[in-house]
N, C-alpha and C positions, 0 to 999 in steps of 0.2 A: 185719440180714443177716449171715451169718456174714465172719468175717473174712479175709484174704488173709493166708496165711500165707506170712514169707520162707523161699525154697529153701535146705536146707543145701549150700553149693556143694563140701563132703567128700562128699555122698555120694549116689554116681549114682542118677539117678534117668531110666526108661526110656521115661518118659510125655510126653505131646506135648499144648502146652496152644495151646489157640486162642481169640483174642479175638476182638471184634466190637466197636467203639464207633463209631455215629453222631455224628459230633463235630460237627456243626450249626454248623460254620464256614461252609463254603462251600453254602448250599441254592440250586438251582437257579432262584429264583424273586428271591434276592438273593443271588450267589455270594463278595462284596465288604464285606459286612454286617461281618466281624472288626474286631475290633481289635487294637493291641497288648499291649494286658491280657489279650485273650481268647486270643491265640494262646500267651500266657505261662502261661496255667489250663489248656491243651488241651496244654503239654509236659507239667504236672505229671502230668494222668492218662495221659499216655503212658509217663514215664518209671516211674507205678507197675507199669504194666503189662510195661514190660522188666526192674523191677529185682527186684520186691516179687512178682510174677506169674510173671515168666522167663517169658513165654507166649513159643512159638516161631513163631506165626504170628499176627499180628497184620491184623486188618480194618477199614479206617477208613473211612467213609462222609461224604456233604456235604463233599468239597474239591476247590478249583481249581488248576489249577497255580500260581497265585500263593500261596495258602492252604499248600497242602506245602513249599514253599521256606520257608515262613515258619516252620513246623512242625520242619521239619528244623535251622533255625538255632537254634529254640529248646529243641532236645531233643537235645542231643550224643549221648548213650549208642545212642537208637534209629539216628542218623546214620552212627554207626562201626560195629554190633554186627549191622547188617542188611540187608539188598539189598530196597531199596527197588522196587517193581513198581508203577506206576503203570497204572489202568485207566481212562482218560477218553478210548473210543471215542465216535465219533459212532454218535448213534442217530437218524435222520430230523431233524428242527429242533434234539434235544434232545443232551445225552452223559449218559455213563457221569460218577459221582464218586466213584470207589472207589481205595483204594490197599493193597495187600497190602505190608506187613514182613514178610520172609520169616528168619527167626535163621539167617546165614551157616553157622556150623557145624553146624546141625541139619539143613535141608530145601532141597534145589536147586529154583528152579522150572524148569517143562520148558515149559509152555506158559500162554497167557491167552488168552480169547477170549471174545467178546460172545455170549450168548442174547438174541435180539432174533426181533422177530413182526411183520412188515408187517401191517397191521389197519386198513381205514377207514378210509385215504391215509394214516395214521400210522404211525409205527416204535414198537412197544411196547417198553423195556425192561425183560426178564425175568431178566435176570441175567448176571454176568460169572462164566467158569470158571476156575478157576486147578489147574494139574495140579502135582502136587508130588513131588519123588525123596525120599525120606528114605534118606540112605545107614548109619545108624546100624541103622534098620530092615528095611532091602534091600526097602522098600514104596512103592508109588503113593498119593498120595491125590488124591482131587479134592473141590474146595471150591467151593462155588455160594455166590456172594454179592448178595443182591438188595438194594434199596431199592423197595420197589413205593408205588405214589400213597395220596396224602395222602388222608385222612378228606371234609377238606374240599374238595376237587376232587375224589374217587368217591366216594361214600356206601357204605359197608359192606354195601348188600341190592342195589347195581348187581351186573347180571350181567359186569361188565368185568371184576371182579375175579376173581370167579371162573376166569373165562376164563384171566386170568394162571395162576392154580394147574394147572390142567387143563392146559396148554402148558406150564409146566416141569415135568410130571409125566408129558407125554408124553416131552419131551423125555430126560428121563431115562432112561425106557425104550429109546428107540430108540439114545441116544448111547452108555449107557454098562453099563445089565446086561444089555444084551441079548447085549453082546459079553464082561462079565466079572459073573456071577452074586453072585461076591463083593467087587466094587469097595468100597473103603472110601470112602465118599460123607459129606460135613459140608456143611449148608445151612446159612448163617447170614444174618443179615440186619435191617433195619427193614421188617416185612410190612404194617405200618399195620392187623394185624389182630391177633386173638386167637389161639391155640392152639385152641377152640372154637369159631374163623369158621367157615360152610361151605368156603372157599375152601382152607384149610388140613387139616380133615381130611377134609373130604368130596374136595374134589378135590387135593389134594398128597399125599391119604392119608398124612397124619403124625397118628399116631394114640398114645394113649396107656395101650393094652394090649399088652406085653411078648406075651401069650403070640399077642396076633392080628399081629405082626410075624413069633414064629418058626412059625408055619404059610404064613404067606405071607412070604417072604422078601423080593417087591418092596413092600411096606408098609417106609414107612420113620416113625423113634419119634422123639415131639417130648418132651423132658423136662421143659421149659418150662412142662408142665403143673400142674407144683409150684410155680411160682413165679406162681402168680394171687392169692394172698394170705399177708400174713405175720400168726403168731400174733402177738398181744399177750405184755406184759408179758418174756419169757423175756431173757435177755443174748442179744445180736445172734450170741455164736459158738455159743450153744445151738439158735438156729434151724433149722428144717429148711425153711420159705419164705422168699422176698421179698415185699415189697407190687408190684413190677413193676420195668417197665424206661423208663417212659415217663411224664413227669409233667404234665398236661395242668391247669393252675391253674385253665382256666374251665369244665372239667367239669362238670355239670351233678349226676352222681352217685356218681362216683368221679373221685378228682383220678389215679391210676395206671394205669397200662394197661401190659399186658404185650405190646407188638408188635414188640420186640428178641428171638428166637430162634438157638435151635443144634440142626439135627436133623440126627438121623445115621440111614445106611444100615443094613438088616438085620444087616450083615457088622460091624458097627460095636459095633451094643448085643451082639452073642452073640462078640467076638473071635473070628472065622471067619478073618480076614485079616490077623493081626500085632497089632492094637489093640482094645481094649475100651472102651467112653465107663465112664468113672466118674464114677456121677450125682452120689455126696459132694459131688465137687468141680467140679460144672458147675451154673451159678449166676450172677445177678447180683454184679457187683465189687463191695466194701467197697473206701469209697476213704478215704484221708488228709483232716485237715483241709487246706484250702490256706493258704497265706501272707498269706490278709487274715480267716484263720478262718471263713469260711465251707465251707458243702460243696457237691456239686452235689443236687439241679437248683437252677439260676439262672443269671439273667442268659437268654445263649441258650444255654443248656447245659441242655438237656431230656431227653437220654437217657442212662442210665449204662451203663456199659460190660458186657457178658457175657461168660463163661469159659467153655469146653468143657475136659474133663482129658479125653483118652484114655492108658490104660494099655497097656504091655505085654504082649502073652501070646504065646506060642509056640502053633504053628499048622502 
């Protein structure tokens, strides 16, 4: 995969990067599971991500609030350098385990709030919104960040899932273009599905034709769709795929799976609204070796980290 190149900190740069890593610290099913090795492997890729990345908004997934305390002491730079937002609303028996790092001098948050769907005496979680000022930009952004169920608790042809997409795809409509046509919208998340699930472009309609987004403006574009297989042979910065973002060892037919995602609004891929996605550089992370020379996935570290670049443009 290609590499992560460090920012020249001479000279500005007007783009706005957003991460995503499921840190499969804290999962729902054993929130407690860490260790102190693990929580020490999960600052390295964190601190790649603040230092090597500069990404200014950061999404973490699977942690408890014991888990982020742990996180936090073991990752000084992200500790000082970012205003921590923590999102672990209840949702009916279950919560939220999402934490947004927001880069202090790049983007204020203004608000957080649970998408959630009473369903079947259960609370579905659909996703937490996070509304964001960018004063460098004088722009809104709003960021959906899901974790939707496991493989193995839904099966990929249940209609539940579905269901999910179809209801944050209502949801969308009704919350947010309905009121601003050009919302700058970033989905990012672990869908536990493909780019090619029904659920994702039949009903999230994140689709992966450029020109069937700018006819319909509420189609929103999954880029992800590049990254379902990487060439052979080539240097990793010659690349233009990934093998994925998920590495599942007892696969049956592929040990990769691409269900770590970043999709953006119409206004998003055509810079209508201050930013552009720059697909170059929105990708699976190239990370470091670690300190006992291995890399990930292992251990319980099964998902790597994704980048979203959005650009600058005037508007």
């Amino acid at each position: 995969m290609k590499s992560d190149q460090p920012i020249d900190p001479h000279k500005p740069d007007p783009g706005l990067r957003i991460a995503w890593w499921n840190t499969g610290l804290s999962p729902t099913r054993d929130p407690r599971r860490a260790k102190e090795a693990d929580f020490k492997t999960a600052a390295a890729v964190l601190t790649h991500l603040c230092e090597t990345v500069q990404a200014d908004l950061i999404v973490l997934g699977e942690l408890a609030e014991h888990s982020l305390a742990e996180l936090r002491h073991h990752c000084p730079i992200a500790a000082n350098g970012y205003a921590w937002t923590p999102a672990f609303q209840r949702a009916g028996r279950s919560c939220f385990s999402i934490c947004f790092l927001a880069r202090e001098e790049c983007l204020e948050v203004e608000d957080v709030k649970p998408i959630t769907e009473p369903r079947h005496g259960s609370v579905i979680k659909v996703g937490i919104q996070l509304t964001a000022w960018s004063h460098e930009a004088g722009r809104r952004l709003h960021v959906i960040a899901s974790h939707w169920p496991s493989r193995l608790h839904l099966d990929r042809r249940d209609p539940e899932r579905t269901h999910i997409a179809a209801f944050l795809r209502r949801w969308i409509d009704d919350e947010i273009l309905d009121f601003d046509p050009k919302a700058n919208i970033v989905l990012v998340g672990d869908y536990n599905d493909e780019p090619f699930d029904e659920g994702m472009e039949r009903h999230l309609c994140a689709c992966r034709d450029r020109a069937k987004v700018l006819r319909n403006p509420r189609f929103l574009y999954n880029p992800f769709w590049r990254h379902l297989n990487a060439f052979p042979p080539p240097p990793a910065e010659a690349r233009h795929n990934d093998p994925g973002s998920y590495f599942h060892h007892g696969d049956k037919f592929s040990h990769w799976h691409t269900f770590d995602q970043l999709i953006v609004s119409s206004a998003l891929l055509f810079g209508r609204s201050g930013w552009r996605l720059s697909e170059e550089q929105t990708r699976v992370s190239a990370l470091p070796r670690l300190e006992d020379d291995r890399q990930l996935p292992h251990g319980l570290f099964d998902h790597l980290p994704i980048i979203g670049h959005l650009e600058r443009v005037s508007s």
